[in-house]
N, C-alpha and C positions, 0 to 999 in steps of 0.2 A: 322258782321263787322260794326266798326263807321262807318256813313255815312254821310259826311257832304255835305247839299246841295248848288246849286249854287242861288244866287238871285243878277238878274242881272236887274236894277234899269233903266230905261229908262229916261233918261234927255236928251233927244236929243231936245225938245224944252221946249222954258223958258214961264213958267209960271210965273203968280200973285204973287206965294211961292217958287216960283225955289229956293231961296237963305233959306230958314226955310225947304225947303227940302230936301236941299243936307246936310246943317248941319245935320239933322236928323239920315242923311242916315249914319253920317260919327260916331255919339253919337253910334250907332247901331253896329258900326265895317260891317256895309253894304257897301262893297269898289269894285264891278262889275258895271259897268255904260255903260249905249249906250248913244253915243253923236253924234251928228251932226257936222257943219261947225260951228253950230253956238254958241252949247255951248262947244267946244272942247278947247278953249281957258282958259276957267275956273279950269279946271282939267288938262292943259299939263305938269301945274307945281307941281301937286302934285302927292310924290313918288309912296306914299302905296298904289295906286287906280291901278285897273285892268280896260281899257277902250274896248269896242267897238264901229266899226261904219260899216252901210251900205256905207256912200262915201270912194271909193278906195284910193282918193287922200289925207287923213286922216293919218299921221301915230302913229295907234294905235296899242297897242298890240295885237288884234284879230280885222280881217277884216272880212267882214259877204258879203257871194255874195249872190244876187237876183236870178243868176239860176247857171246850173250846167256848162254851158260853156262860163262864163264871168271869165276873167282872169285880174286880180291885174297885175298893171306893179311894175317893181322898187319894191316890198317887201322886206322889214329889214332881216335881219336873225334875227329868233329865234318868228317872227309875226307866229299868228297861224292862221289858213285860217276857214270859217266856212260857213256853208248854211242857207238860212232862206225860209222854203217851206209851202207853204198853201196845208195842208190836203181835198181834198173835196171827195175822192172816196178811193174805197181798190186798185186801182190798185197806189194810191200814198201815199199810205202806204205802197206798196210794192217796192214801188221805194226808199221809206226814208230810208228801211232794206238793199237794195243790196247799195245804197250809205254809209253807217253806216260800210256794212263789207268791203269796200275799204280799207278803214283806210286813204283818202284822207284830210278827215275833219276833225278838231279835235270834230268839235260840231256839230247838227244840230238843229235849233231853228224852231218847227215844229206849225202852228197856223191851228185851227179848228173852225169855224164858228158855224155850227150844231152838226154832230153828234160829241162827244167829248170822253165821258168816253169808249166807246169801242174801238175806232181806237185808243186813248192812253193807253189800257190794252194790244194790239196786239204790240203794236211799245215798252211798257216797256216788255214785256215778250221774245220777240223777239231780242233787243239791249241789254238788264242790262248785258252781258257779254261782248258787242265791246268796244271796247277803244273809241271809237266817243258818245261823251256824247249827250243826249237826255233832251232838252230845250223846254219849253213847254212855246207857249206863251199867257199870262190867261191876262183876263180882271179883275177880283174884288179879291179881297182877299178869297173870298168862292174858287172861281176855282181854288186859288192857293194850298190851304189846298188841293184841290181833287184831283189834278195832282202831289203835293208831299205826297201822302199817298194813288196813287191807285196803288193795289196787294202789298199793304204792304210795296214793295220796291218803288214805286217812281218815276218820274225822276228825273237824276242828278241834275235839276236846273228851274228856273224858269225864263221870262225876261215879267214884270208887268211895269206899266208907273202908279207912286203914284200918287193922286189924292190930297190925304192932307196928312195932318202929321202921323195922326192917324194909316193910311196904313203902313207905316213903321213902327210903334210900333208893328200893327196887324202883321205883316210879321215874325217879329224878335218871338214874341209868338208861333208863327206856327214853328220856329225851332230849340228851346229849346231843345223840348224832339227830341232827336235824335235817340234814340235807345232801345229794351227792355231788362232788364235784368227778365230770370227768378225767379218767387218767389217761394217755398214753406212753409207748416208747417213743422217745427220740434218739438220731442217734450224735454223738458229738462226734465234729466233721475236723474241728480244729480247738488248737490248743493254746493260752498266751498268759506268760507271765506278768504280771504287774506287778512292779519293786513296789509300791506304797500306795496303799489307798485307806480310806477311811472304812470301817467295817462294824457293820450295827451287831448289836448282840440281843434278841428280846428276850431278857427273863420273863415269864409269865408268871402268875398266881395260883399255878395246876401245876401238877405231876403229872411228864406228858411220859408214853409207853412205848415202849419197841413196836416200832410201826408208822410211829406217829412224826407228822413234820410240817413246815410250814411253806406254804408255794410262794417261789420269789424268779422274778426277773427282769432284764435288762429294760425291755420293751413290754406294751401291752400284748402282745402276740402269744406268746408264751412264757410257762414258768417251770420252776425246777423245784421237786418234791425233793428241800432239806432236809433233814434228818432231825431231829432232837437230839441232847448229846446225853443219852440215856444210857451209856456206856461206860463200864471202867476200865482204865487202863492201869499196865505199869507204871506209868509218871504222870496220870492226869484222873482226879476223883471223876466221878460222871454229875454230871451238872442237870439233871430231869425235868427241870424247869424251864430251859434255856434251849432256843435254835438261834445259833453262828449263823446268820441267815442271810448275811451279804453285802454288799458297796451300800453308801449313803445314797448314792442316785437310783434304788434297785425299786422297780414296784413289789407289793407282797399284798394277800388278797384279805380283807378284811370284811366283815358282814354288812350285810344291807339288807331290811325288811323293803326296801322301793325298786328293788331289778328283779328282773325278771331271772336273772343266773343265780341270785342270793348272794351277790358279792361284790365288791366296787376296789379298786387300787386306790393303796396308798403310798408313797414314796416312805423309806422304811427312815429318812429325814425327820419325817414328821412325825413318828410315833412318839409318843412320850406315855407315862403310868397311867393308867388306868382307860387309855384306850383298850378296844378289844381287838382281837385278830382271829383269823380261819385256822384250825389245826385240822389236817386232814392224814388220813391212815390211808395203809396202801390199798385199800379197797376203794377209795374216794368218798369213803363217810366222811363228813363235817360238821366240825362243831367250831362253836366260842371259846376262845378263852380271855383273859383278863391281864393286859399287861401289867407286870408290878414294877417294872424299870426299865429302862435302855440304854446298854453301854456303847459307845463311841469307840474304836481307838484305832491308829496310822499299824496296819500289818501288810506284807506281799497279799497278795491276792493271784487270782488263776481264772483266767477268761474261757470260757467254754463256747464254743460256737456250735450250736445243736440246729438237726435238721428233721422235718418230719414230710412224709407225703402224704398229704390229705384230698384222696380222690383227685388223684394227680397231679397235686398243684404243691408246687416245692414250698414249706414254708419253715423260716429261718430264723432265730433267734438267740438270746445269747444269756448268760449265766456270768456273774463274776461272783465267786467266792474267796474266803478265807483258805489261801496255800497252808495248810495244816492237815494231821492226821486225825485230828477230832471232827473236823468237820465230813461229814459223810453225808453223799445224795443216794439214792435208791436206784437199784438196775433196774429191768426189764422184768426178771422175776420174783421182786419185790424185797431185795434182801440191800441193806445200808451197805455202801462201798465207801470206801474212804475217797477225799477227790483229787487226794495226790497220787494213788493207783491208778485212774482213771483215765483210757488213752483213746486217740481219737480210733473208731472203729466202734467201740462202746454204746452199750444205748441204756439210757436212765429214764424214770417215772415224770413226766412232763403235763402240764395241762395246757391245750391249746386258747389262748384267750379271747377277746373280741375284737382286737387285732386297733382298736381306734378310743381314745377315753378320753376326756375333758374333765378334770379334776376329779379323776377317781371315776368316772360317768362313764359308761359307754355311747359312743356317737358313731351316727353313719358318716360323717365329715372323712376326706381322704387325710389322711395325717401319715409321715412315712416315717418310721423310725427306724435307726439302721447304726 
């Protein structure tokens, strides 16, 4: 499942930089903020910000109480109410779990002094199923990386007070990659010319990296780790924006906060600007990016017919790309081949799919593509 985390910006007092840091935050699309009496004034008037505060007398959209039996007068409808508890023992670890399964709070923003990574492996293992999200509040950008990435899942969110700029760039870095998609080798079994076909081009709104590429293919079964064309050559600039990523009829995997894989087909027909799509690196980290166009045009193409065995069961599918030397898919041990090199025997960077989709949807319905 996508998981997008929370990163709640602490400006409750103004610094040196307060005004080069709230920009920053806003450059970032970073829009969670703790505010005080005294920078609340700054942010009342803008829409798209999501505010908190410790003073009750604040009307913000999520109030934060100090303990468990201090009660907010006068709350808005629709204010979400939240906790903020200093961790120092397991028996307030155990208190943060039986508050969490009330369902009283929408959040709890939980601070650890000392011990850290075990009492927040017990509270993520314990919570990642309550609707009461788990807020971890870290001191430097290392803690934040640790507490959104321990046991793999995380907490929901984080609540950091930036120090300079840089913090906010470092923070936005940390949650890029959002999610993995599996890779494996397939190997291509056969080979086919196509004199003309239609062939998508996505430019994106990102500079994408050596490494980085877009999953595209025939069928819902499987797809073929493109390349980005982050390369230069002798007779062609490199294009870093852009994956040559395949026929009009091609699915390619685009996000979804509602699956359970983080991701849904779309026929690469359909893309048009400012849709978003999946860029994945060859570790199978994934992230969003931003379409900023899509080019159309009639070029040869090259059919790939790729096979994998998964726990014995043959499974087949197929790749048509752009016959060009800019275009490059990924081997086996992770490195861009061009896919006019590329001969049957070969085995490239694949992801095996869910094999059945209705409008981008995964469905258990028999559906045969072939």
């Amino acid at each position: 499942m996508l998981q997008v985390k929370k990163i709640i910006l602490n400006f409750a007092e103004k610094s040196e930089i307060f005004n080069e840091l709230v920009q920053e935050a806003f450059n970032m699309n970073f829009l969670d903020f703790l505010v005080s009496r005294d920078t609340y004034s700054d942010f009342k008037n803008v829409e798209r910000i999501t505010t908190y505060s410790r003073d009750l007398s604040i009307k913000t959209q999520n109030l934060i109480l100090n303990n468990v039996g201090e009660q907010p007068l006068g709350v808005d409808k629709g204010v979400k109410i939240g906790l903020i508890y200093e961790l120092k023992s397991k028996q307030d670890e155990e208190f943060i779990v039986e508050e969490s399964k009330k369902g009283i709070f929408a959040f709890i923003i939980v601070k650890a002094q000392d011990w850290k990574v075990i009492p927040f492996e017990n509270l993520i293992a314990k919570m990642h199923k309550n609707e009461t999200e788990l807020i971890a509040s870290v001191e430097s950008i290392k803690e934040a990386e640790l507490m959104l990435k321990t046991l793999e899942v995380g907490t929901d969110g984080i609540l950091i007070t930036p120090k300079e700029v840089n913090d906010i760039i470092e923070l936005k870095k940390l949650i890029v990659t959002e999610f993995k998609v599996g890779l494996t080798s397939a190997e291509v079994i056969a080979l086919q010319n196509v004199p003309e076909s239609e062939r998508v081009c996505v430019d994106t709104t990102s500079l994408l990296k050596p490494g980085e590429g877009m999953l595209v293919g025939s069928t819902a079964k499987g797809f073929v780790l493109v390349h980005a064309e982050v390369f230069e050559t002798q007779f062609v600039s490199s294009r870093p924006f852009r994956v040559n990523a395949g026929d009009v009829s091609a699915y390619i995997l685009v996000p979804s906060d509602d699956s359970e894989e983080g991701y849904r087909t779309k026929y690469l027909s359909e893309l048009k600007g400012g849709d978003q799509v999946l860029v994945v690196n060859t570790s199978g980290e994934a992230k969003r990016v931003t379409v900023g166009r899509v080019k159309i045009e009639t070029r040869p193409m090259l059919r790939l017919e790729l096979e994998i065995d998964k726990r014995g069961k043959k499974i087949r599918f197929n790749y048509i790309g752009q016959n060009a030397e800019t275009i490059r898919l990924v081997n086996s041990i992770g490195a861009p081949v061009s896919i006019v090199d590329i001969k049957v025997g070969d085995k490239v960077l694949t992801h095996i799919g869910p094999e059945a989709t209705h409008f981008g949807i995964k469905i258990k319905e028999k559906i045969i593509e072939k």
